[in-house]
Every structure is written in structure tokens, then in C-alpha cells.
ZAMARGU-4260 file (C-alpha; in steps of 0.2 Angstrom, whole numbers, plus 5000, padded with zeros to 4 digits):
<rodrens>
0) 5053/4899/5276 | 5069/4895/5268 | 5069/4894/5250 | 5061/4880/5240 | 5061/4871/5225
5) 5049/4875/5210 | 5040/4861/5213 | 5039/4859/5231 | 5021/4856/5237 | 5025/4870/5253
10) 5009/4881/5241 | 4997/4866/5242 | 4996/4864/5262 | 4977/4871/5262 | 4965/4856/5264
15) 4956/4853/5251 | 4938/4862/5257 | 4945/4878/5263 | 4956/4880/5245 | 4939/4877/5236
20) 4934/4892/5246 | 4947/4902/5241 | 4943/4897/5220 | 4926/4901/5222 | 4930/4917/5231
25) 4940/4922/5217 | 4926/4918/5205 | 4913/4925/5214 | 4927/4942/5213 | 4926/4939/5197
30) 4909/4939/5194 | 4905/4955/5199 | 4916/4961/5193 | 4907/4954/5177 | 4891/4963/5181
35) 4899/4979/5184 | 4906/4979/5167 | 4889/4971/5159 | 4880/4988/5167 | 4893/5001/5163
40) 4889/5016/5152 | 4901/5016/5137 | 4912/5031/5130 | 4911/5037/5148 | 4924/5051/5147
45) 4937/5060/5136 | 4951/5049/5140 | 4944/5032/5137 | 4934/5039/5119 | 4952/5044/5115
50) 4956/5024/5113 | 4940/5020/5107 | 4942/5034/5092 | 4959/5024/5088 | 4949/5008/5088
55) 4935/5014/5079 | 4947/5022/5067 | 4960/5009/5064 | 4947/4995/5062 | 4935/5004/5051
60) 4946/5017/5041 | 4963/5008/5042 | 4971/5022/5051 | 4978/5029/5067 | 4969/5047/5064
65) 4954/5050/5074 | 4947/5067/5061 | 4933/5058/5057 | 4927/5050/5071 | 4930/5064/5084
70) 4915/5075/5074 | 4902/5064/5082 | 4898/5074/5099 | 4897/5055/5106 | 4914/5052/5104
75) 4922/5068/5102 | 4938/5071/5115 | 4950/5082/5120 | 4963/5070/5122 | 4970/5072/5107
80) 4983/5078/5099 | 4985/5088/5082 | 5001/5084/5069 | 5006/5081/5052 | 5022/5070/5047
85) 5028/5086/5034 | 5025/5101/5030 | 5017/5097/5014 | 5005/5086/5024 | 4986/5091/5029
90) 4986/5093/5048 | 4977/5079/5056 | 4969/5073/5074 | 4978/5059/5084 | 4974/5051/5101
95) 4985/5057/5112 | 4987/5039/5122 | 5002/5027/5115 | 4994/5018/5101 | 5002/5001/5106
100) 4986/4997/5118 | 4974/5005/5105 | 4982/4992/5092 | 4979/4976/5100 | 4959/4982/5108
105) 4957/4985/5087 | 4961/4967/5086 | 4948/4961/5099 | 4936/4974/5090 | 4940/4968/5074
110) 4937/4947/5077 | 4921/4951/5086 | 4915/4962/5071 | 4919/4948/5058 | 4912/4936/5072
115) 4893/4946/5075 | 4894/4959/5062 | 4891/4973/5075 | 4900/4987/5074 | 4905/5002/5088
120) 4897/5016/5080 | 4879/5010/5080 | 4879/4997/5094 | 4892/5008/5107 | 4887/4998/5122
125) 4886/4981/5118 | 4901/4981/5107 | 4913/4989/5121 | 4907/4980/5136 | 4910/4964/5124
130) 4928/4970/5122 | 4928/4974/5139 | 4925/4958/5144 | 4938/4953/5134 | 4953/4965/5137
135) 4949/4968/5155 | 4939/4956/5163 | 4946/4938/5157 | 4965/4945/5160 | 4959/4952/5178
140) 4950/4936/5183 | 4970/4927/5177 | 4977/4938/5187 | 4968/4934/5200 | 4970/4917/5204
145) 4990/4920/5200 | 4990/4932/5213 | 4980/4919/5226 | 4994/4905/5219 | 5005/4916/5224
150) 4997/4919/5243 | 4996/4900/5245 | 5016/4898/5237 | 5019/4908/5251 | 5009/4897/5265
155) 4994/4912/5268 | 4980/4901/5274 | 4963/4905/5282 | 4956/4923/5286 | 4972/4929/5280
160) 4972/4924/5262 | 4952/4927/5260 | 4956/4946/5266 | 4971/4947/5254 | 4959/4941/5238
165) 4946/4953/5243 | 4955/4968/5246 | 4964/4964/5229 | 4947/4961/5219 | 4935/4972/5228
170) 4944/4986/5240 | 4955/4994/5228 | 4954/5012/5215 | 4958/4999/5202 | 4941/4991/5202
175) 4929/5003/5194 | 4943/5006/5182 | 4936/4988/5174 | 4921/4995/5167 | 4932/5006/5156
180) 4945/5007/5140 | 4959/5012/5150 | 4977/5009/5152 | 4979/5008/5172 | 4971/4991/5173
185) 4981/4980/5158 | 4997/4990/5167 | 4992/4981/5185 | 4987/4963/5177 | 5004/4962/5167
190) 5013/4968/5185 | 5003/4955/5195 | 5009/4941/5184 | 5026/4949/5185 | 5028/4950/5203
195) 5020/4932/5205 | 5035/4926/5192 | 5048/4935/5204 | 5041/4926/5220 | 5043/4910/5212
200) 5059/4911/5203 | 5067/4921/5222 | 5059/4905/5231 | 5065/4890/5218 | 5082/4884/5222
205) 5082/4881/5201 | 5072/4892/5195 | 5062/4888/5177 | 5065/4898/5161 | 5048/4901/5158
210) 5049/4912/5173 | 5062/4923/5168 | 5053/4924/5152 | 5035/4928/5160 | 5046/4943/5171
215) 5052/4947/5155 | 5036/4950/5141 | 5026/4957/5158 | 5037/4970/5165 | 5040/4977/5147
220) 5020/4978/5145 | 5018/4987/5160 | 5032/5001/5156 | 5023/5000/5136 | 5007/5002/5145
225) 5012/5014/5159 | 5026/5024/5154 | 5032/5030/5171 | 5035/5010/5174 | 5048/5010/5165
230) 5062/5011/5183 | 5052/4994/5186 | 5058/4986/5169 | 5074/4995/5172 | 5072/4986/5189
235) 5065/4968/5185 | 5079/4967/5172 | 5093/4970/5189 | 5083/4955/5198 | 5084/4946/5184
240) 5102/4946/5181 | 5108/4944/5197 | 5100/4928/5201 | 5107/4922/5182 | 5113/4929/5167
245) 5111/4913/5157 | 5091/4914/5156 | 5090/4932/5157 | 5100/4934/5140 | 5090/4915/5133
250) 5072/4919/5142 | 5068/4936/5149 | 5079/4948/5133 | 5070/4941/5121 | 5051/4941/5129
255) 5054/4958/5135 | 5060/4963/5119 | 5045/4958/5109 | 5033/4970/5116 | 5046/4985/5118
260) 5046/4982/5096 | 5029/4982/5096 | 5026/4997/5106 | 5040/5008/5096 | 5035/5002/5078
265) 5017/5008/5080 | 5022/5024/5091 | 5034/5027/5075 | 5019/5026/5062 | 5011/5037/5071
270) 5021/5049/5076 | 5039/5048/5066 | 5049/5045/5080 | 5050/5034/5096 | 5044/5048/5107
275) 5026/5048/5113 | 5014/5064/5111 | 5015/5062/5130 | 5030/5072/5129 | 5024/5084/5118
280) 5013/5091/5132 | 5013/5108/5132 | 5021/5111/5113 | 5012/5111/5094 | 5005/5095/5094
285) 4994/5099/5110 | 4995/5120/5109 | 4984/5125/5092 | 4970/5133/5085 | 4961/5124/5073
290) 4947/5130/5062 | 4944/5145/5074 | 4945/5133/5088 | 4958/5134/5102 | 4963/5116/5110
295) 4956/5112/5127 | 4976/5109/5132 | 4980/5129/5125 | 4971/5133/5142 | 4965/5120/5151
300) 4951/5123/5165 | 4946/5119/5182 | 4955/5102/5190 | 4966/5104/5172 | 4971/5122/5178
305) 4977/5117/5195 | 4992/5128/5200 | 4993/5121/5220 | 5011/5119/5227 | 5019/5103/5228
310) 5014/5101/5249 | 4996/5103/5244 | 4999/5091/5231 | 5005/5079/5242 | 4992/5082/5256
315) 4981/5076/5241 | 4988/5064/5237 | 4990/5052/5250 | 4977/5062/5262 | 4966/5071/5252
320) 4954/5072/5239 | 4963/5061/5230 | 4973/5053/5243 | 4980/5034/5243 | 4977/5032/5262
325) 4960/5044/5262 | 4950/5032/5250 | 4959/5017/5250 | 4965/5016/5271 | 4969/4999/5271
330) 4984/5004/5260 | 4990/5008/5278 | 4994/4991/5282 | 5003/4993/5267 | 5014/5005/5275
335) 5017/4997/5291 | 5023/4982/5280 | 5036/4993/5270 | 5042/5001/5291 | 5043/4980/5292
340) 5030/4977/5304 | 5025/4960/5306 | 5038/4953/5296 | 5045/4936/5299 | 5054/4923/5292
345) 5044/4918/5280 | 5042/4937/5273 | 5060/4936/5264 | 5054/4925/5252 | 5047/4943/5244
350) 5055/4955/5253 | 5062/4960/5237 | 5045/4964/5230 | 5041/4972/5245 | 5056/4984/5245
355) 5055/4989/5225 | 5036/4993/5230 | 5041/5003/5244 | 5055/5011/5231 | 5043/5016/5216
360) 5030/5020/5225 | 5039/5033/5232 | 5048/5038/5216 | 5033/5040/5205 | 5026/5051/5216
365) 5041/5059/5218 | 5040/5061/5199 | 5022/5068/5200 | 5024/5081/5211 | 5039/5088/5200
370) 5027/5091/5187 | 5019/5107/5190 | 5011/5110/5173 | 5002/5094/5175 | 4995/5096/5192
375) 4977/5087/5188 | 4976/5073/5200 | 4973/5062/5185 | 4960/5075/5177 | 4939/5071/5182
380) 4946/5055/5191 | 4941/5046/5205 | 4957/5042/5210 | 4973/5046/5206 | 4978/5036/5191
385) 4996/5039/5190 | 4998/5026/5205 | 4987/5012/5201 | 4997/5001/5192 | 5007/5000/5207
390) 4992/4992/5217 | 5001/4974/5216 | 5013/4980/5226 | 5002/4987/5240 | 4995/4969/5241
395) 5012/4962/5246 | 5017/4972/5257 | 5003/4971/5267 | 5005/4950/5267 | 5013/4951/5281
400) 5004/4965/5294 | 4985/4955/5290 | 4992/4939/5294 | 5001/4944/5309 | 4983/4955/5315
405) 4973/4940/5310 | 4979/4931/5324 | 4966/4939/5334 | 4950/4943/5333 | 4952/4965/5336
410) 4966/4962/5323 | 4956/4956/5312 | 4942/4969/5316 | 4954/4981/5310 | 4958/4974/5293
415) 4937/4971/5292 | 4936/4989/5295 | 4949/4997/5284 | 4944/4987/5270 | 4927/4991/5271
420) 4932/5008/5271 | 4942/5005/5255 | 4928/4996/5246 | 4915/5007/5249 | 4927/5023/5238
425) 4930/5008/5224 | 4913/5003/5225 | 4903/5020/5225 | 4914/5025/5209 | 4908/5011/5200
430) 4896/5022/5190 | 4911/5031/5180 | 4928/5031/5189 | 4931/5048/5176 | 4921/5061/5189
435) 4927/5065/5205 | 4926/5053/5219 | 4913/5054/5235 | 4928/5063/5246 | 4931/5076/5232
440) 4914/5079/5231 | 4912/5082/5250 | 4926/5091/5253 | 4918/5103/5237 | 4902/5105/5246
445) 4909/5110/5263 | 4919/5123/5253 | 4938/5115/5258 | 4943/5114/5239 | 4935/5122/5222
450) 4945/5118/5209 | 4930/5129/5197 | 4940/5139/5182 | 4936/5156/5192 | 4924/5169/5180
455) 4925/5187/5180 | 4910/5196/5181 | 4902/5207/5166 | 4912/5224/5169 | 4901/5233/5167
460) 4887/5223/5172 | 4872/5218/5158 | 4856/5219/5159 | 4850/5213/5144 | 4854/5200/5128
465) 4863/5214/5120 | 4881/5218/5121 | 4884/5233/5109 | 4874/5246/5103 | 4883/5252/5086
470) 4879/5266/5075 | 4872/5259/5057 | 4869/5240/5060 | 4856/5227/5057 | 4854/5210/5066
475) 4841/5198/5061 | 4836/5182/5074 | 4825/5169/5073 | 4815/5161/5085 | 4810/5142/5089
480) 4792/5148/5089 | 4792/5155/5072 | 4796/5175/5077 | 4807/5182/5068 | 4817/5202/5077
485) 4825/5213/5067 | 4833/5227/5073 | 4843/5243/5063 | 4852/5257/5070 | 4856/5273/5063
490) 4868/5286/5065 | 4872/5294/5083 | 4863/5308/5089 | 4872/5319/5102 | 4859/5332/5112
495) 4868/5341/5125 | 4880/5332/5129 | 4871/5315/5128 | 4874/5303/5114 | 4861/5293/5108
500) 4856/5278/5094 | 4838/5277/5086 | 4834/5260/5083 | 4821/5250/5074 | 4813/5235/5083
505) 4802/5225/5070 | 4794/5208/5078 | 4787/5197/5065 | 4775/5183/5070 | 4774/5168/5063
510) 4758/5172/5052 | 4768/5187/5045 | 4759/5199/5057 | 4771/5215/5064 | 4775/5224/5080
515) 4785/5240/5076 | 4793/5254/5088 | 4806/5265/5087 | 4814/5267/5102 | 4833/5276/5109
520) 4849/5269/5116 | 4856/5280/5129 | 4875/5278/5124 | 4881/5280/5142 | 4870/5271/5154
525) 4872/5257/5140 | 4892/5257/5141 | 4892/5260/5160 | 4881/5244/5164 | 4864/5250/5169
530) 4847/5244/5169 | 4836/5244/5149 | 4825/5253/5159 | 4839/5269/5160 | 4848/5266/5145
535) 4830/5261/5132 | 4817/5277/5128 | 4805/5278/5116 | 4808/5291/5102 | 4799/5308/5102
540) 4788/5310/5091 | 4796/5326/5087 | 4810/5318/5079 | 4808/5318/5061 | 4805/5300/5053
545) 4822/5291/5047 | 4839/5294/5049 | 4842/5312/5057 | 4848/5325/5045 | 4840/5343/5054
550) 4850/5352/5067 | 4852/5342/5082 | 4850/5358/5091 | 4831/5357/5088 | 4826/5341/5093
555) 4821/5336/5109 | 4829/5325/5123 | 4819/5308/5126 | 4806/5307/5139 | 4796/5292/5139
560) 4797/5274/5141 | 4801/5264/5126 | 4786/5251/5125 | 4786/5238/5138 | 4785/5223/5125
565) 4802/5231/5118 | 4810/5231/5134 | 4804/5213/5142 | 4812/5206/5123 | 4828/5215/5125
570) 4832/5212/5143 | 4827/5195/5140 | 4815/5192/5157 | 4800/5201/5164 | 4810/5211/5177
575) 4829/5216/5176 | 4841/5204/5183 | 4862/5205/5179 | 4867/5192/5170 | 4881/5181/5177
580) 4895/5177/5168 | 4897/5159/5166 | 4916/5158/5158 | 4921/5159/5139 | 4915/5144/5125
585) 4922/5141/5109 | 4906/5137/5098 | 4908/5130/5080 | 4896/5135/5065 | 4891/5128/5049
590) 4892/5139/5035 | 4882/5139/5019 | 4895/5131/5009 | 4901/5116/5019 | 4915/5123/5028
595) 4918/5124/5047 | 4922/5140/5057 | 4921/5147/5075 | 4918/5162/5085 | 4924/5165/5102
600) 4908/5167/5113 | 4905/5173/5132 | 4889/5163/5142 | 4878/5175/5154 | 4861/5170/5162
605) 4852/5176/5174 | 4835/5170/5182 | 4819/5179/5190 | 4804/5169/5199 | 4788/5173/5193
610) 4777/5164/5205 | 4776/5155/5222 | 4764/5147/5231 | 4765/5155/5249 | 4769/5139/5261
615) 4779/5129/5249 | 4792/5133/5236 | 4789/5117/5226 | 4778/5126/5215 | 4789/5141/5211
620) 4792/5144/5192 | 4805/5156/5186 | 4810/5162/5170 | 4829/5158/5164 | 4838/5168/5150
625) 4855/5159/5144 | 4864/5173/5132 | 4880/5168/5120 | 4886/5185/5118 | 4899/5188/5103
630) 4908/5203/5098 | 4908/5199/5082 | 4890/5200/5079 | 4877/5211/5076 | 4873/5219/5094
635) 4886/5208/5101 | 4873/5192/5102 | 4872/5174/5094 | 4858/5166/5102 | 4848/5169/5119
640) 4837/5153/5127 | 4823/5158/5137 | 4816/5146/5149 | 4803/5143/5161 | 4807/5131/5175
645) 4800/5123/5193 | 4809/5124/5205 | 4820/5107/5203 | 4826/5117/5186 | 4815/5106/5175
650) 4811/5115/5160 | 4792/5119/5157 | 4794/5129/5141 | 4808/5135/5131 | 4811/5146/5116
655) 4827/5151/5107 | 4832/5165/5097 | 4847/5161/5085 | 4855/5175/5073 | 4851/5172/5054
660) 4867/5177/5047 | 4883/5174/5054 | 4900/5185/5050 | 4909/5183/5033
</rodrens>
């Protein structure tokens, strides 16, 4: 095709009945696209509550700091950032996304407030699918019929153009990112109307200056909106230029500037400057402890923590778990359209779309895999995000290989196939696009990848909800049920050779009705690991009462078993069982006088069954003990859970013990 004017009728050569079906295609598109977002659970993951905290914060509070919001256990994230403009400044929480985005959502959030009167922090799920409608949907369905303008400006007719809309609106990783406050899915929109300006002002032999403006304002939203997208501005700004000056300094400067302001003036109120927290990553801003409270980023964990080579980052990439080709294959036609397969005349009226795709596809991934502190895949993703803006320019390099495989019927087979393939990955991550996709999830199961934070064991192992047994120390716990355990050491008593610590078990009922027994800690089968049974004795009665002042000379080694209600309490289950470890927690406390806190805390459990029905294991029950182990606490425990379960892990009954005094 050689080139044409803007307002040469070559797009309008459907027949009238088949370009009905493509608008109704699109709309039907569209409306599921709709329901998807009208179903979707809201604050689904750290990263999209991190935007939705700046919303929340800037509509209701007036500013861009998050402190507030981020105590609610609904909204809280660790996508956030902690900074102060001075010194003389309190510290406070930020997101850590560019606020640009943030600001104009606060705007939507805002005219639909004044508009119902509901607000985000009572009414979380109709409010943002109501926004999401908004700032994802209405731009997408836009976007949309630009892009099936585009296919007919460029004469794809029939099978060909119907495939093309569907693999854009259903078959892509982009898709299920609709159903959520993201920044991947404004990025594409604003590209798709971008590239469909570039086609029309490559194929007009005088093009118009709203086209050069519409390049403009949308390929400076894409780099505010995805900040690796900045070599397409740089890029769009060469195509611009070269085909002529005049309306790129008249049209596309000054659209393109307008957002770039807007981005920089509220990155500066933020943060001071025109850098983003983005490349902060790895200093201050991400790196602190507040309150007690190590940031998730000071040592991130599992997928966060990946430290794979750049080749196994590749494999992933494009093949793997995460791979372009491995969920969405019919991103290979994609590829045989950048080797130039298929192309004909006709193509070069975008073959310069199809070769900057081709380019920064290559480059940001290039990027990618030179960041080895951020080797996350896009974090709990189902896809990897860092690419999905590009997803436009998959579409039109593919233009060419569906129309040429859709002149036969196995051609078209083909493309049937693969983008069955691709909808059935953009489809199944529906649900929540921010948790590993069905690849990932198989791969994990057949043992190819785990990507788990690995866990040393107890050394030595433990036996029991006690972790230190100190000479001179009292711990006082209280139970769900009422209970209340006290337990009081005394001084260390060494007989041949063996050192051992009276202790004091006192169990009060709730009706104020006690069990007492004094009992022994064996100092060294403690320390070394072993069973309670070992290490837990009963105090002889030949021991005088109370601390031990007589010659230790004279008193007699411990024989006999300290009672068994002693021992089933501090071992936590009927029957000994080590406790596996189950990785460090930060836990946060409340104390008397308002102010917050934290202790470092280690997880154990451990399980034992206690019955089973001979021919089925349905009606198994064990009982679970969950231990938060603390070296700063008396005998080294917080708080132990015990459970009894079925066998699916459905709790049956539970009861906790929590200390009652916490360390000043």
C-alpha cells in the first residue's frame, strides 16, 4: 500500500455488516471486561494498596503521606518508602509508586465521593471497582476501538481483524491487570493511542497536527506512567521530528510537555527533587528500622530474594515461569513478524512500529536482567509486569503473520490454537494478577523452582514452648479459656557435675482453682535439644522447700518424672514432637501507654495425630502447637496457639496462651 492521505477512505473498505461485527466484538470485549472488574476483590495486593493509601490519603487527609492509612491491617503495604524533607522533620511513610498516577485516581475518587458520598474506607469494594471502571475500563474500551481503526486504516479485513481485536482484549497478561489499581494498563492505553497516531501521521501524505499532538501527550504518559518507557518518548520525539519539525515544536512539544510538568511538580512535593523513590532502591528511604520494625525491603523474602543468574532470568522470562512466549505463545507470531515473516507491501505502512517494538522490547529486557538486586519477576505477579506496557507493539507486529496464516484454514488453526493457549494464562489469573500464575504454580509443585526464603532448623532442636530456662525468672501467661501459668525459677543447683533449675509451675483456672508442682530443668539436655521427658523431673522431696541454701553435697539427684500435666503444658502436645522452624517475624505490640514497639520473634510448630479411623483418614484429628519464641521474654516465649484440627486443617478447637507483661 502506498502511502495515503488522512482522509482517504482505503480504512472504510469492510462492508457495512462485517464492520458491525468488528464494533460489537469490541463491545462484547469490553463487556467482559466490565464484569471482571465488577467481581474483583479490592486492595488485592501490597502494590496496588500502595496507590490506594495515596488516594485514600490525599483525598481524605490532604496529603501524599500514607502514616495513617497503612496502620489498618486492610491496607497496610510494603511498598512504601520512609523519608522526611529535613532533619528537623518527623519521619513519615510514602508510597513508593510515582505519585503522578496516584494524583489524578484522587481526582476520580474525589468527584465520585462529592457525587454518592461513599467513601474508600468503609465501602473498599464498591468504591474502587467504581474508580476502576473509570480509570481502567472506559480508557481501555477507547483504546480499543483506536486500535480496531487502526486494523481497518491499515486494510485487515475478515478472520484476521477479529483474531487481532481478540488477542488484544482477551489473550493477553494485560487483561486481568483491569481488575486492579495498577500502573501497567494506563502505560499500554496511552501507547495504543500513540502508536495508532504514528500509523496515521506515517500513512498521510499531509499529516494533521492533532496527530503530532496525540504522539505527543501519549508517549510522555507512558514514560510518566512506566519509567523504563522513557527510550520510547526519546524515540517518538525522533519519529516526530523527522517527518516535520514545524508541528513537532507547534503540536507534539507542547502536549508532551504538559504531562512531563505534571509528573515532576508532584514527584517534587513529595519527595524534593525530581528523582523518584524508585531509584532510591536499596538506600535510606527503603533500608530502615522503624519502631523496632525492620522494612520488608531491608531483607526481602522468597521471589523478593531471588539471587538466579542473568541466563536463568532469561529462561524465565520468555520461557519460563514467567515467560512472554510460556503464557502468552501467540506472542510467537509476534516474533516471526519482527524476523519479517509474512510482510508485504502493505506492512511498511508500520514497519516503523514494528521495528521500535522489536527494539525496546529487546532493550527493556536487556535492562531487566542487568538489575541483579531486583530479580523478582515483578514480585507475587502473574506475569512479568516490567513488559506489559509494550503489549501494543506485540499486536502489530504480529499484523502481518495472522493475515498471511489466515489465508488457510490450518493457518488459521494455528492462530485459534495459540491464542487459546494465551487466553486461558490471562484468563485463569483473572482472580488477582498479584500471586503467581498457573505455570509458576506447576512448575512449584513438580519441585522445578522454589523460590521459598529457606529456614534453618532449631539448633538444637525444641521440644517444647520454652526456649530458655534462666536462673531467677518469672513469666506469667494467659489463656483464651481463662487459665492463667506462672512459672518461677530459682538459682542453679549443680550435683555432680549436673546443673539444674528448680521451677514453680502454678496453673490457675478460671474459677481461681490451683494446680501446683515443683519440678527440675536439667540444664544440659535443655540446651543440647532433647526431649521434656529428659530434661523435666520432679523435685525430691528431699530438697528442702524454697530456694536452696544447704550444702549441695547433700541433696539428692532427681529420679522421678515431673507430673504429666506439667509436661503435656510445656511441651505444648500430648506427645513430643520437634518443632519446625517456620522463619523469623517482626510482631508489633501495644503498650500500656499508647506507644508502639516491637520484638524480633522466631515461628515453630509442630503437629501430632491423636486419632484415626482405620479405613479412612478423613476423620483424623491432630493437635497443632504454633509457638512465637522471643529471646527477650521470660523463658524465651510470647504466645503459643494450640489447635485441634481434621484432617483438611479445619480448626476444631483452639486456645491461646499470650504473655501478660511484655519487656520494658
Amino acid at each position: 500500500m502506498s502511502a495515503i492521505s488522512a482522509s482517504s477512505p482505503a480504512g472504510d473498505s469492510l462492508p457495512v455488516g462485517r464492520d458491525l461485527t468488528s464494533v460489537g466484538l469490541v463491545l462484547l470485549l469490553v463487556a467482559v471486561a466490565g464484569w471482571s472488574i465488577l467481581n474483583s476483590v479490592p486492595l488485592q495486593s501490597a502494590n496496588d494498596r500502595s496507590r490506594w493509601c495515596t488516594v485514600w490519603s490525599l483525598v481524605e487527609r490532604g496529603t501524599y503521606q500514607i502514616d495513617e492509612i497503612d496502620t489498618d491491617s486492610r491496607w497496610h503495604t510494603i511498598d512504601k518508602v520512609r523519608f522526611r524533607h529535613s532533619e528537623s522533620e518527623p519521619w513519615h511513610f510514602y508510597s513508593s509508586k510515582p505519585p503522578l498516577f496516584s494524583t489524578m485516581v484522587a481526582g476520580v475518587y474525589w468527584l465520585q465521593k462529592q457525587l454518592t458520598g461513599d467513601d474508600l474506607l468503609s465501602t473498599p469494594g464498591l468504591v474502587s471497582r467504581r474508580i476502576l471502571l473509570i480509570v481502567n475500563l472506559l480508557p481501555w474500551a477507547l483504546a480499543l476501538f483506536s486500535f480496531r481503526r487502526t486494523l481497518r486504516l491499515l486494510q485487515v479485513q475478515g478472520i484476521a481483524l477479529w483474531l487481532l481485536l481478540v488477542i488484544a482484549g482477551l489473550c493477553t497478561m494485560l487483561n486481568p491487570y483491569l481488575n486492579t489499581l495498577n500502573n501497567h494498563t494506563p502505560a499500554a492505553v496511552c501507547l495504543i493511542f500513540c502508536l495508532s497516531a504514528m500509523v496515521r501521521i506515517r500513512m498521510a501524505t499531509a499529516p494533521a497536527g492533532r496527530d503530532f499532538a496525540i504522539v505527543g501527550v501519549t508517549a510522555a504518559l507512558t514514560t510518566c506512567f512506566e519509567l523504563p518507557a522513557a527510550l520510547f518518548g526519546i524515540l517518538s520525539f525522533v519519529f516526530v521530528v523527522t517527518t516535520d519539525v514545524r508541528r513537532t515544536l507547534t503540536h507534539y512539544v507542547p502536549a508532551a510537555l504538559l504531562p512531563l510538568i505534571a509528573f515532576f511538580v508532584t514527584n517534587y512535593i513529595v519527595t524534593g527533587g525530581i528523582k523518584p523513590f524508585y531509584a532510591y532502591y536499596g538506600k535510606e528511604p527503603y533500608v530502615y528500622v522503624h519502631e523496632g520494625v525492620p522494612s520488608y525491603w531491608s531483607s526481602p523474602r522468597g521471589i523478593d530474594a531471588n539471587t538466579e543468574s542473568p541466563l536463568i532470568y532469561f529462561v524465565h522470562c520468555t520461557v519460563g515461569h514467567h515467560g512472554l512466549l510460556s503464557l502468552t505463545p501467540v506472542f510467537v507470531l509476534s516474533l516471526l513478524g519482527w524476523l519479517g515473516w509474512g510482510q508485504s507491501e502493505s506492512s511498511r505502512s508500520y514497519r516503523v512500529v514494528r521495528w521500535m517494538g522489536a527494539f525496546l522490547a529487546c532493550a527493556v529486557l536487556a535492562f531487566y536482567l542487568t538489575r541483579t538486586q531486583n530479580y523478582n519477576y515483578g514480585g507475587n505477579s502473574a506475569a512479568l509486569r516490567w513488559m506489559l506496557w509494550l503489549g501494543p507493539f506485540f499486536w502489530y507486529a504480529m499484523i502481518a503473520p495472522v493475515q498471511r496464516l489466515t489465508q488457510s484454514r490450518v493457518g488459521t488453526l494455528c492462530v485459534l490454537v495459540l491464542s487459546a493457549a494465551a487466553g486461558y494464562s490471562s484468563v485463569e489469573a483473572r482472580a488477582n494478577p498479584w500471586k503467581p500464575g498457573w505455570l509458576y504454580r506447576r512448575m512449584e509443585t513438580a519441585g522445578w523452582i522454589d523460590y521459598s526464603t529457606k529456614v534453618r532448623p532449631f539448633d538444637p532442636s525444641r521440644f517444647s514452648v520454652l526456649s530458655l530456662v534462666e536462673e531467677d525468672s518469672t513469666g506469667i501467661w494467659k489463656a483464651t479459656t481463662g487459665q492463667t501459668l506462672r512459672l518461677q525459677s530459682s538459682s542453679a543447683v549443680r550435683i555432680d557435675q549436673a546443673v539444674m533449675i528448680p521451677l514453680q509451675v502454678t496453673l490457675t483456672s478460671a474459677e481461681g482453682d490451683q494446680q501446683q508442682a515443683a519440678v527440675v530443668v536439667l540444664q544440659e539436655p535443655f540446651e543440647s535439644g532433647q526431649r521434656p521427658e529428659r530434661w523435666l523431673a520432679a523435685r525430691p522431696s528431699s530438697w528442702p522447700d524454697g530456694p536452696i541454701s544447704a550444702d549441695e553435697s547433700e541433696l539428692s539427684l532427681p529420679r522421678k518424672a515431673a507430673p504429666k500435666w506439667v509436661t503435656t503444658l510445656l511441651r505444648g502436645l500430648p506427645s513430643s514432637r520437634p518443632f519446625n522452624a517456620e522463619g523469623p517475624i517482626h510482631f508489633r505490640y501495644l503498650k500500656s501507654d499508647g506507644s508502639r514497639w516491637a520484638i524480633e520473634t522466631q515461628r515453630g510448630a509442630a503437629r501430632v495425630k491423636l486419632t484415626a479411623d482405620d479405613s479412612t483418614d478423613d476423620l483424623a484429628t491432630y493437635q497443632r502447637c504454633d509457638v512465637r519464641y522471643a529471646k527477650e521474654m521470660p523463658f524465651g516465649v510470647v504466645t503459643w496457639l494450640i489447635r485441634t484440627q481434621d484432617a483438611s486443617s479445619r480448626t476444631l478447637t483452639s486456645v491461646r496462651w499470650t504473655a501478660s507483661e511484655l519487656p520494658q
